[in-house]
C-alpha positions in Angstrom: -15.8 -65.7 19.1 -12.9 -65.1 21.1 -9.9 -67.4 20.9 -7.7 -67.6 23.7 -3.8 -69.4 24.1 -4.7 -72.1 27.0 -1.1 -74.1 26.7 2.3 -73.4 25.3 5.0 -76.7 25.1 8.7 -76.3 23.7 11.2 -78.9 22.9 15.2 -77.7 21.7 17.6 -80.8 21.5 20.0 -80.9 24.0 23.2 -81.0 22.5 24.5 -77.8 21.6 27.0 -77.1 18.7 29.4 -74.2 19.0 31.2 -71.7 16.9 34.5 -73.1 18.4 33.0 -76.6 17.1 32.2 -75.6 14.0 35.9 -73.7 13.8 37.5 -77.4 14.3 35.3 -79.0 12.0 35.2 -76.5 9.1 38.0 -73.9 9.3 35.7 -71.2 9.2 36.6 -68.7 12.1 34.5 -68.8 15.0 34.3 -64.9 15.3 33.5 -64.4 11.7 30.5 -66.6 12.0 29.2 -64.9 15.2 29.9 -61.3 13.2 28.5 -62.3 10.5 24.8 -64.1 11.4 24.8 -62.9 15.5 24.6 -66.6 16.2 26.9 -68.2 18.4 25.7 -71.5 18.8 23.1 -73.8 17.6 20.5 -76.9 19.0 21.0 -80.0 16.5 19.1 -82.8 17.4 20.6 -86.4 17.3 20.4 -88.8 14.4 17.0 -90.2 14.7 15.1 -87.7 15.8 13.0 -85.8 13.2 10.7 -83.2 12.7 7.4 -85.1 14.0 9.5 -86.3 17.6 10.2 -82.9 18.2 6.6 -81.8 17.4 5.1 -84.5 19.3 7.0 -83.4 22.2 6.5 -80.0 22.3 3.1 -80.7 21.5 2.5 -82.9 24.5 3.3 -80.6 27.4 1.0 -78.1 25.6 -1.5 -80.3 25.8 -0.5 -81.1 29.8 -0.2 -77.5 30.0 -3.9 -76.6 28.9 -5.7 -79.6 30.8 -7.6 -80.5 27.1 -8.7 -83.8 26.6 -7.5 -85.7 23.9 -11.0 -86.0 22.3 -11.1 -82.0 22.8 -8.5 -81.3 19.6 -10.1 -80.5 16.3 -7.6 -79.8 14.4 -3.5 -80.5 14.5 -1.3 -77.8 12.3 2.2 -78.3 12.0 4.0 -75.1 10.2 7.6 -76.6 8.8 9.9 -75.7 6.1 10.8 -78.8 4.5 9.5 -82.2 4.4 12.6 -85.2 5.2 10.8 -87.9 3.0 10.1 -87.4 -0.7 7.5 -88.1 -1.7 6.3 -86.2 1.2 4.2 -88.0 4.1 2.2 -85.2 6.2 3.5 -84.2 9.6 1.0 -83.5 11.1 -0.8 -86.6 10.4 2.1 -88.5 11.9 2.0 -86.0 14.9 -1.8 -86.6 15.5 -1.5 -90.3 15.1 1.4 -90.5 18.2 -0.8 -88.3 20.1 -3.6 -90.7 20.4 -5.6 -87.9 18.6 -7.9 -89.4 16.4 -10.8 -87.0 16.3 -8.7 -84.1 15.0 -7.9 -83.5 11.0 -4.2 -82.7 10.0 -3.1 -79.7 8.0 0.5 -78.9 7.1 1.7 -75.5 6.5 5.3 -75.0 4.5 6.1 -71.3 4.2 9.4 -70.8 5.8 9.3 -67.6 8.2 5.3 -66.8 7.8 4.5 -70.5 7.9 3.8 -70.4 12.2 1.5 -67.1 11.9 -0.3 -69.3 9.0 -0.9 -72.2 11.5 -1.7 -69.7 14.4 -4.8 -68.2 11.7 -5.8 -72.0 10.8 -6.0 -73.0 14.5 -8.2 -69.5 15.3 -10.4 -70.4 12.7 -10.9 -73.7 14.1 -11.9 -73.0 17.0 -14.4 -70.2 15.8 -15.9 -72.7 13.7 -16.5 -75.1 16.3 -13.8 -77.0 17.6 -13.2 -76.8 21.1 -9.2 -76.5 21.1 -6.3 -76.9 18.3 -2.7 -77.5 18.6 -0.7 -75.5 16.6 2.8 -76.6 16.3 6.0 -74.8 14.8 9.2 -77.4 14.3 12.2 -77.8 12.3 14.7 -80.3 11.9 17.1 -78.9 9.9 19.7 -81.7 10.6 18.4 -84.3 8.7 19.3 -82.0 5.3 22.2 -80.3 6.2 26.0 -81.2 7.3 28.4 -79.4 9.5 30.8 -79.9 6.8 29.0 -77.6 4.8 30.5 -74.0 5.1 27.8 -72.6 3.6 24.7 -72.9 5.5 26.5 -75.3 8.6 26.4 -71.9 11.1 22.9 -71.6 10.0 20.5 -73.2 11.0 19.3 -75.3 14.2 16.6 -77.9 15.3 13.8 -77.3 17.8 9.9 -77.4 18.3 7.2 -75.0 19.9 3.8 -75.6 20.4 0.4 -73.7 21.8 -2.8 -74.7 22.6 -6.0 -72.5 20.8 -9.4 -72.8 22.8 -12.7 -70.5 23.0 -12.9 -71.2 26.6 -10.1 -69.7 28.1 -6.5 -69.3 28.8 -3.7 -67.5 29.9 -3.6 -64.8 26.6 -6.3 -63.6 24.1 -5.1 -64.3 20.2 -5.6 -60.6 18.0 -5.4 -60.3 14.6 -2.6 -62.2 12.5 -1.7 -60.2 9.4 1.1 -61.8 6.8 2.8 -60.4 3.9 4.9 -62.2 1.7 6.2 -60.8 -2.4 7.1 -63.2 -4.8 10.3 -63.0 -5.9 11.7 -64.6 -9.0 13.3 -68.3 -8.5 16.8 -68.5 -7.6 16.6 -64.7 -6.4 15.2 -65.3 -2.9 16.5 -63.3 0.1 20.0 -65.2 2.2 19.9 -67.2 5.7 21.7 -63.8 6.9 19.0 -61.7 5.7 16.9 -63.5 8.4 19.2 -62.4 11.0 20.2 -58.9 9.8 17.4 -57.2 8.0 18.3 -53.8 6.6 16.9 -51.0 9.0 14.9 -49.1 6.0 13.6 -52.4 4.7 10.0 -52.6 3.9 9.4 -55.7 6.7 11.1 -53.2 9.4 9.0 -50.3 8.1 6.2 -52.5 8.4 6.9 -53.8 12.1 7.4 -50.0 13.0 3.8 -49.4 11.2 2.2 -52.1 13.4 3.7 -51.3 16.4 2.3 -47.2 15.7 -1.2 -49.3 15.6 -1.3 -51.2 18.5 0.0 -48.4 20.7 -2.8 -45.9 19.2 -5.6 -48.4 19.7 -4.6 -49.0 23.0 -1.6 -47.5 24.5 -2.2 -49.0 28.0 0.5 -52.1 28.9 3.7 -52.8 27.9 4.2 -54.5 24.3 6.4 -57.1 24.5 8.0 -58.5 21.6 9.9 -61.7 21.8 12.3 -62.0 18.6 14.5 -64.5 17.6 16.3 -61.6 15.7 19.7 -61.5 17.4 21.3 -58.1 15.3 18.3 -55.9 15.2 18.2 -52.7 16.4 15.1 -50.6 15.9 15.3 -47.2 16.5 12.7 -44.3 17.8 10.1 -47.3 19.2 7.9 -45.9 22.2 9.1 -46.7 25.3 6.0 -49.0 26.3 7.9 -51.6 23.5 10.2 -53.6 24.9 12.4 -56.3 22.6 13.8 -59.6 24.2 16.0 -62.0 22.9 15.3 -65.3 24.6 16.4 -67.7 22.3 19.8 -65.8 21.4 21.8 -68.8 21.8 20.3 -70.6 19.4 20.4 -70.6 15.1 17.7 -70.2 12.8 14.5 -71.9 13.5 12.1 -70.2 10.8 8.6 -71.5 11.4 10.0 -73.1 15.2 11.1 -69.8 16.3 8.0 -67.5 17.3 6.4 -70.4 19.5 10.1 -71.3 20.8 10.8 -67.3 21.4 7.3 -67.2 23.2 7.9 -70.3 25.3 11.2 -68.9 26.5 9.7 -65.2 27.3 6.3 -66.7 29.4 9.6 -68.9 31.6 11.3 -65.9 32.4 8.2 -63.9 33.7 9.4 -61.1 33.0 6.3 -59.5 32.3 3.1 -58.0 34.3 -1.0 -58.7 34.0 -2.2 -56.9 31.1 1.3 -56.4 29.2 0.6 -57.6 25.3 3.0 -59.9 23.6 3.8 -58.7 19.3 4.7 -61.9 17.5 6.9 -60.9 14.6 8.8 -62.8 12.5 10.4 -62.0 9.1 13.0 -63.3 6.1 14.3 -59.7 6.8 13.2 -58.9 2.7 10.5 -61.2 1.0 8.0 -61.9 4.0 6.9 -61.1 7.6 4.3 -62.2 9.8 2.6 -60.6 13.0 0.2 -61.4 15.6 -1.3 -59.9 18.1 -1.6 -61.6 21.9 -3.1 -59.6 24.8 -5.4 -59.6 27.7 -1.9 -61.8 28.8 -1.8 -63.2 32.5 0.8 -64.7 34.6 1.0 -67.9 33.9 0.0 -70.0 37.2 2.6 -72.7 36.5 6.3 -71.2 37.8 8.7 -74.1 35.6 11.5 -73.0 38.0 10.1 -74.2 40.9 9.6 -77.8 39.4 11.7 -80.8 40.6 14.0 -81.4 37.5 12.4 -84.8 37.5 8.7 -83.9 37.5 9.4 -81.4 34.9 11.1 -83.7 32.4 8.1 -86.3 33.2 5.8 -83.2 32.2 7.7 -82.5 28.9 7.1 -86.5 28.0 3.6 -86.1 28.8 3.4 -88.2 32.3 -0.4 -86.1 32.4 -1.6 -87.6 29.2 -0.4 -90.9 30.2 -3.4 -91.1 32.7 -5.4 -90.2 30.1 -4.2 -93.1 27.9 -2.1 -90.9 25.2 1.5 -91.2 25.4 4.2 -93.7 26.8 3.4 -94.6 30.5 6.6 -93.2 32.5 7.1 -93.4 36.1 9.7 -91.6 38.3 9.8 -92.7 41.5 12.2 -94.3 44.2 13.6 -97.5 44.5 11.2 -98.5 47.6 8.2 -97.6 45.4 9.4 -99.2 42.4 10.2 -102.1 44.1 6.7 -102.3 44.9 5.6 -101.7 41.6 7.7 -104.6 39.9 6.1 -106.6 42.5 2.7 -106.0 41.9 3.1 -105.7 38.4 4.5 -109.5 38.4 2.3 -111.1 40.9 -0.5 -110.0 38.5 0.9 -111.1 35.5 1.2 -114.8 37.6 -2.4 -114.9 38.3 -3.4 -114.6 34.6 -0.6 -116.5 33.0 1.0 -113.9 31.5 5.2 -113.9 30.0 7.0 -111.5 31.9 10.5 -110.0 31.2 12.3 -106.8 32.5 15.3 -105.4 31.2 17.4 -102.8 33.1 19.2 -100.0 31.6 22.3 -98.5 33.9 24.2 -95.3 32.3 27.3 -94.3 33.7 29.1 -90.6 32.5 32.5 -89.5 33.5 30.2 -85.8 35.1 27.7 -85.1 36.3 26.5 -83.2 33.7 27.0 -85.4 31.0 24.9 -87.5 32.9 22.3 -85.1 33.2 21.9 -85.0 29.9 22.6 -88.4 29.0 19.4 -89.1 31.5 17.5 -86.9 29.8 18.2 -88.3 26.0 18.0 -91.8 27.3 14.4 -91.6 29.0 13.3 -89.8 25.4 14.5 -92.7 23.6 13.5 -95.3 25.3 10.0 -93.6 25.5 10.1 -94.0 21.9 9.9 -97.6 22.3 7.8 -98.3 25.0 4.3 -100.5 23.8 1.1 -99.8 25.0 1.4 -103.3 27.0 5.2 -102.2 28.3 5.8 -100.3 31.3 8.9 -97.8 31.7 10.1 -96.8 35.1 13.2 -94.3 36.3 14.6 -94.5 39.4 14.7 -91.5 40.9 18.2 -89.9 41.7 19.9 -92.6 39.9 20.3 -93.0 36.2 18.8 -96.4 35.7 15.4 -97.4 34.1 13.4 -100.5 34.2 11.4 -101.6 31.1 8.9 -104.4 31.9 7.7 -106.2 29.5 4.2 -108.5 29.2 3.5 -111.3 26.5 6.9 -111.0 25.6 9.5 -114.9 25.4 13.1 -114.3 27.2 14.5 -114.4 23.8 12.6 -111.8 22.3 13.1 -109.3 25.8 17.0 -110.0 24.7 17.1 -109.2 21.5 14.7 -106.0 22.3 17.2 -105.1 25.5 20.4 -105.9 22.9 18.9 -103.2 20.2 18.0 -100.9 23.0 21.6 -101.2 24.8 23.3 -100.5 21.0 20.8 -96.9 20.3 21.5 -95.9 24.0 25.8 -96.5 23.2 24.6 -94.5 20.0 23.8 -91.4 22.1 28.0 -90.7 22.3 28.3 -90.7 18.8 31.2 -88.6 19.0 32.7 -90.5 21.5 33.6 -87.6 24.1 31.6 -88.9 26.8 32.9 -92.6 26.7 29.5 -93.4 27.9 28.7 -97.4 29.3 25.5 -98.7 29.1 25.3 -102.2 32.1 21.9 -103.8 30.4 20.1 -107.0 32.5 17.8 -109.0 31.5 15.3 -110.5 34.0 12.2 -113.0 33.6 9.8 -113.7 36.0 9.2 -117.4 36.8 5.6 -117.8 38.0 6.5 -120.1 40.8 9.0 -117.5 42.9 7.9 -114.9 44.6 7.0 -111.5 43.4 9.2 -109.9 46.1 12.4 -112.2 44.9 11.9 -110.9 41.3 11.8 -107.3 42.4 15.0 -107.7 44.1 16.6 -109.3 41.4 15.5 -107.1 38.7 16.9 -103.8 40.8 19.8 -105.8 42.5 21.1 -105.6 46.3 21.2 -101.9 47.3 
């Protein structure tokens, strides 16, 4: 049976550390770490934010991106490299659970650089054996075990999630064969974070990725191979010219198992490929172990992400399609006319069946614009975080202000909520460059006025 990719979801945290940063905080000197590992800056996620957040988020707009229904998934693999609670509690469980998907088993993968090709074989075999799709998800939070202090392994490693979509009926790429290698080596003698980066031109995994490439192109030497690599100092010399390397993700530190899906994800956006080109997935330690699959029969992609309203496409990434399928946090962009009329609505029902309203308002105000931008962004994926299945979260469109209303909830309750919320949204400056202020209002509905009167007062005069 043939099993195709049908959606592909990536989420990379948005606050990026440099080498310059990590200069000031360490003393180590910014050139030498770009010399020395060919990264020169990395994605850390904020505290808070694991492993599963960043996997349920990339895994939602996968499953937005493939049209599945939630009842469609078989079978959730998350390929990670360490767990962040001991004893360990499965990621992937936790990742199916948020998802709503309760008809799929869980499986967690944890072997480092080979770990994603692992998932990408379980998945396949899924699907052969019955299932009608699987998620297969890459992610690593490598903030909740390391410190920038640490001069050894600070310039390292970064935080971010990919995710695809496996299904026998379709999709926008065919999956080949996956083939993995890894030696044992004895403990305490395993290969460096820079070996990841700059593997030795005669080593056996490049001698192998040479090999592989020789078979592909004599089995079929029609179509471009592309190979998207998260390899930033590799050079590999005498490939045919049909082969052509990419660096997408060459901002960015070490992802291990995150890095093919995130290095995919970042190739299909730029689209800078043609009907029928293949796509060689290869990712290695650069000594110990290496992993490679296959993806052809590949297809432009009918969605074109740059050509997405920056609003829809962040409602996208937090699963606004799943929403209407009951998985996920119900979010709603729209603009303050509309939203007026939904506070309205939403309050004249709750009068006809007795029901405690509150709404508390959320206004975030950066010194930039694009602070704000990407304090918008952070805030709306927080507050998601808290949203019931019995809450409702709006953003106002154009304006960084969002309205949670909430049902069977007492005034003093919807404070302290709004007061806890207020404090983790102040949190999101922890550094305290953006001297971020957070204007929080607290409204509740009193059954005798008028639904119009408590949409104005929850929004204010314009």
């Amino acid at each position: 049976m043939t099993v195709y990719v049908a959606g592909i979801g990536a989420y990379l945290p948005h606050r990026v550390v440099s080498n310059e940063t990590l200069s000031a905080i360490t003393g180590l000197d910014a050139a030498w770490i770009s010399n020395r590992s060919g990264i020169t800056r990395r994605h850390l996620a904020r505290p808070g934010v694991g492993t599963v957040h960043m996997a349920t988020v990339a895994a939602r707009e996968a499953l937005a991106h493939a049209g599945v229904e939630p009842e469609d998934i078989g079978l959730v693999v998350v390929a990670s490299s360490f767990h962040r609670r001991f004893p360990a509690v499965s990621t992937a469980e936790m990742v199916r659970a948020k998802l709503g998907l309760m008809r799929a088993a869980g499986l967690d993968l944890c072997s480092t650089f080979s770990g994603f090709a692992g998932a990408m074989r379980s998945g396949a075999s899924a699907v052969r054996e019955g299932a009608v799709a699987a998620l297969v998800i890459g992610a690593e939070g490598f903030s909740d075990a390391t410190r920038l202090r640490d001069r050894r392994t600070c310039y390292m490693l970064s935080d971010g999630a990919g995710a695809l979509v496996l299904s026998g009926h379709g999709g926008f790429a065919r999956i080949g064969p996956v083939q993995t290698q890894t030696m044992e080596v004895p403990e305490g003698d395993g290969p460096s974070l820079e070996c990841a980066l700059t593997p030795a031109a005669d080593s056996a995994v490049w001698k192998a990725f040479q090999g592989a490439i020789g078979a592909v192109t004599a089995s079929n030497g029609e179509g471009v191979i592309h190979v998207p690599t998260q390899h930033l100092r590799a050079i590999v010399d005498g490939l045919p010219q049909n082969v052509r390397l990419h660096h997408p993700l060459g901002g960015t530190g070490n992802l291990l198992a995150a890095s093919l899906p995130l290095s995919l994800y970042h190739f299909l956006r730029a689209g800078e490929y043609a009907d029928g080109d293949r796509i060689l997935l290869f990712g290695t330690d650069g000594v110990t172990a290496w992993n490679i699959c296959l993806l052809d029969q590949l297809r432009k992609l009918q969605r074109q992400w740059d050509d997405l309203r920056e609003e829809d496409e962040l409602a996208l990434a937090r699963g606004r399609e799943l929403t209407q399928r009951g998985v996920g946090a119900q979010l709603r962009i729209c603009p303050r006319s509309e939203l007026e009329r939904h506070i309205a609505d939403v309050a004249s029902h709750a009068a006809r069946q007795m029901v405690n309203l509150a709404c508390v308002t959320f206004r975030v105000s950066a010194p930039s614009c694009a602070d704000l931008e990407w304090v918008d962004r952070e805030a709306t994926a927080l507050l998601l975080k808290q949203v019931r299945a019995t809450d409702l979260l709006y953003k106002l469109k154009d304006a960084s202000c969002h309205v949670l209303l909430l049902r069977y909830i007492d005034e003093a309750n919807a404070r302290r909520l709004g007061a806890r919320l207020k404090r983790l949204l102040e949190d999101l400056d922890l550094a305290g460059e953006l001297t971020l202020s957070v204007d929080m209002t607290v409204s509740v509905h009193d059954r005798t006025e008028s639904s119009a009167a408590f949409s104005t007062e929850v929004l204010g005069r314009p």
